[in-house]
C-alpha positions as CSV (number, residue, x, y, z in Angstrom):
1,X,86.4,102.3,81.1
2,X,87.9,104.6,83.4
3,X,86.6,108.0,81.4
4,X,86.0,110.4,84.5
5,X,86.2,108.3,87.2
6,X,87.8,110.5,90.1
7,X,91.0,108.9,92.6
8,X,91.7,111.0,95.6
9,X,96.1,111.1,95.5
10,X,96.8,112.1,99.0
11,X,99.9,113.9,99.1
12,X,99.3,114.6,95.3
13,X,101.3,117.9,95.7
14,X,104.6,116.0,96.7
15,X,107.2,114.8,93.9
16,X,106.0,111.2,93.5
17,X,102.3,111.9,94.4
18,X,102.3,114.5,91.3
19,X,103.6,112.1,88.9
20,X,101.0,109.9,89.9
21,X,98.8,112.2,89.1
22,X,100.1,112.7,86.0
23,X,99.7,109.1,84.9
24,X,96.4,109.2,86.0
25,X,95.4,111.6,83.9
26,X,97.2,109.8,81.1
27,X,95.1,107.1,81.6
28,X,91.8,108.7,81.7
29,X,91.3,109.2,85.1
30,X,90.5,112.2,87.4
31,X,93.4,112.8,89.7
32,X,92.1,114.7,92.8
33,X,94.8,115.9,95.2
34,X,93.9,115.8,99.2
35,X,97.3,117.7,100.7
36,X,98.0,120.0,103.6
37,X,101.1,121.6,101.3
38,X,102.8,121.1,104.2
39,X,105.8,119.8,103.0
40,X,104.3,119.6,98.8
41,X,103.6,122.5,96.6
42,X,100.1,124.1,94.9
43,X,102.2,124.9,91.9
44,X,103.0,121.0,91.5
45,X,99.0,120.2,91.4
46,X,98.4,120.3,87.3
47,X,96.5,117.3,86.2
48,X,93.5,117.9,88.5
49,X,91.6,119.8,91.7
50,X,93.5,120.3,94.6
51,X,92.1,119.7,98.1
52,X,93.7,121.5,100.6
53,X,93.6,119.3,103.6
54,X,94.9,117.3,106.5
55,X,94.7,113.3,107.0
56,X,94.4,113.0,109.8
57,X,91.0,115.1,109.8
58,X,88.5,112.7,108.7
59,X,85.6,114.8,108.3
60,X,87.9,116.7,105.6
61,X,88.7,113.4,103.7
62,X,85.2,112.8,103.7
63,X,84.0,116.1,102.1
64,X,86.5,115.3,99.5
65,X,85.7,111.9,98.7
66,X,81.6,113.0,98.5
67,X,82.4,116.4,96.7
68,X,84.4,114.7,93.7
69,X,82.6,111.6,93.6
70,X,85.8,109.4,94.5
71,X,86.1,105.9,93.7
72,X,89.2,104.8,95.2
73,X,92.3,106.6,96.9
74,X,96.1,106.3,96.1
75,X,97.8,107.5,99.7
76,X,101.1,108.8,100.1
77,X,100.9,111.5,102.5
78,X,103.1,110.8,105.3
79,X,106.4,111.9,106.6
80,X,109.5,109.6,105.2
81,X,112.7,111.3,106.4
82,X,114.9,109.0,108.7
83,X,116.9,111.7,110.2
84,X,113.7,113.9,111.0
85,X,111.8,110.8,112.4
86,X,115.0,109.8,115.0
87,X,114.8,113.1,116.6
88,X,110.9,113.6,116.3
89,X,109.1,109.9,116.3
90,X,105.7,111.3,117.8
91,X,105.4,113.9,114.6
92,X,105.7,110.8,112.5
93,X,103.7,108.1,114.4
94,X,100.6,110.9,114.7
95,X,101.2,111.9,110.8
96,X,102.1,108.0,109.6
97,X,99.9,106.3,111.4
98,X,97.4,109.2,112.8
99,X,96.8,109.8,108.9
100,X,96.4,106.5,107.9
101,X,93.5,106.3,110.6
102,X,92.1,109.4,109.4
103,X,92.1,108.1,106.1
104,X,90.2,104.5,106.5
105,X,87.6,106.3,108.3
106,X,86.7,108.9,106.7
107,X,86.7,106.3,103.1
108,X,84.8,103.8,105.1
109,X,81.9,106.7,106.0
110,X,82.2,107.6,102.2
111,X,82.1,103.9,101.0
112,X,85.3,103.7,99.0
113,X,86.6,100.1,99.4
114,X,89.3,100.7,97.1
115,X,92.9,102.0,98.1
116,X,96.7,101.5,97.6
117,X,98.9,102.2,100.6
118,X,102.0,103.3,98.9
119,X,105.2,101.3,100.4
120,X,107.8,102.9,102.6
121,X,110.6,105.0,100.4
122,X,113.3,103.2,102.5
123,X,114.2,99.4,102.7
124,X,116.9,98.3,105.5
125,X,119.7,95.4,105.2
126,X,121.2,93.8,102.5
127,X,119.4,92.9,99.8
128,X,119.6,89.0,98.4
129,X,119.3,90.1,94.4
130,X,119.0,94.0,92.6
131,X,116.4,95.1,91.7
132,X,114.6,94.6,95.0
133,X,111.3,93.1,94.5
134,X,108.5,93.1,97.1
135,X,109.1,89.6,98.2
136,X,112.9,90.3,98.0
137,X,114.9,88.7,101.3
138,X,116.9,91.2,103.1
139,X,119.9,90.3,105.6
């Protein structure tokens, strides 16, 4: 039964992380959205509580996690344009990978064991068949 059972959506203010929240409403779940609205929107945040917060500050995920009684995490707050990342990499390895850290630790001190890392929005070479699957070759 999944009646009431809370799942922080970190970037749950972006365009994909708000239809995931959407569809986790439809299914019965309590979407609760952890975002710094830095590049997402408050107006976008309709299916559940919004969290303003940061990643990369684990003390914040943390609060968030105890406050609404989380039971796993969907995460897909992190920075995903190419042309951004060529000409700044270090703003995207401390929000990608600084806010992936940020993220374990503060669910490990909370005790949520349960999360889904969404996939990169961009796959490079050729693909070997279309629709690209997950275990799709690329050349």
């Amino acid at each position: 039964m999944t009646s009431g059972i809370s799942v922080l959506v970190t970037g749950g203010a972006g365009f994909i992380g708000s239809h995931a929240c959407k569809a986790l409403k439809s299914a019965g779940y309590v979407p609760v959205t952890f975002d710094n609205l830095s590049t997402g929107h408050a107006r976008s945040v309709k299916f559940g509580p919004l969290v303003q917060g940061d990643v990369r500050d684990a003390d914040a995920v943390v609060a968030a996690l105890r406050d609404h009684d989380v039971r796993a995490i969907i995460h897909f707050a992190a920075s995903a344009y190419v042309g951004e990342s060529m000409r700044n990499p270090g703003l995207y390895y401390d929000n990608n990978l600084g806010g992936m850290i940020g993220l374990l630790k503060g669910a490990k001190t909370a005790g949520v064991d349960k999360i889904v890392f969404s996939s990169s929005c961009a796959t490079y070479g050729i693909p070997a068949q279309l629709p690209i699957s997950e275990d799709c070759a690329q050349v």
